[in-house]
N, C-alpha and C positions, 0 to 999 in steps of 0.2 A: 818295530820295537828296537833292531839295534841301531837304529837311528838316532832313536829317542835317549835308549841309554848312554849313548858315543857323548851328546849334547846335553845329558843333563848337567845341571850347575855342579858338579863335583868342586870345583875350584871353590865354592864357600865353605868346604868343610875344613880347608887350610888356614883359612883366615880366621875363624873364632877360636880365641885365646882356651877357652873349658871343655873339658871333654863329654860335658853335657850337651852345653850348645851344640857341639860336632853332630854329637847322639842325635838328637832333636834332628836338625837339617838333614841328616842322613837319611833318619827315618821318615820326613816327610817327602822325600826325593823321592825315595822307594816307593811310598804308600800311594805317589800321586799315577808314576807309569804302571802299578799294580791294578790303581783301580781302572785307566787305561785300558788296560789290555789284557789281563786275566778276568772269565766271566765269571759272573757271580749267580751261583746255581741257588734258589728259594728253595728250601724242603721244609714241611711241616709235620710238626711231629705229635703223635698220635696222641690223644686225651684221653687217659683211661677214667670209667666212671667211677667216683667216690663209690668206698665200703658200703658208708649207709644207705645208698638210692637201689635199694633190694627192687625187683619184679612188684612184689607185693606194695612197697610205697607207689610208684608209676602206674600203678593199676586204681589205687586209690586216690590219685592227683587227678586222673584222666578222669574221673568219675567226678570230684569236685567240679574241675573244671568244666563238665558236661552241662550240672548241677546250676553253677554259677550261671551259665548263659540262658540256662530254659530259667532261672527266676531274674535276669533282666532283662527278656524278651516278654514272658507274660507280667512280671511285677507282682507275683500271688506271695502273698506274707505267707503259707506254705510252702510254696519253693524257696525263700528266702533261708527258712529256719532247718530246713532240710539240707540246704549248701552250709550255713552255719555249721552246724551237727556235722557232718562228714569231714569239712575242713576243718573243726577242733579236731576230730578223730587223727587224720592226714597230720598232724602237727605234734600230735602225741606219739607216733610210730617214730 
């Protein structure tokens, strides 16, 4: 690393007339032996579950959804209006 810094292009920062450009150059010097050589730790940050998704909504999804799959495994126009029926319900909560 102080290799790296000893050798970066420092000497463009003299050369551009605005103290923008300086800015700029400078900050790309830095950002480039930054990404280099300091490690970059991933952390992910916790998802709290929305207000409305109550126990009571989840218990009535999991119920539809149980619903939904027993009337497209046998195809009985009573289990079709029974999944209907509960998921209006599930939508009204």
């Amino acid at each position: 690393m102080d290799r790296t810094l000893k050798n970066a292009p420092w000497w463009c920062l003299e050369l551009s007339p605005h103290l923008d450009q300086s800015f700029s150059a400078f900050e790309s010097i830095v950002t480039y032996i930054m990404d280099k050589f300091v490690p970059v730790k991933k952390i992910r940050s916790k998802q709290f579950a929305p207000v409305w998704l109550t126990s009571e909504y989840k218990l009535l999804q999991q119920a539809s959804n149980a619903l939904r799959k027993k009337a497209q495994i046998s195809g009985d126009d009573n289990n079709w209006s029974a999944f209907r029926s509960l998921r209006n319900n599930v939508n009204l909560k």
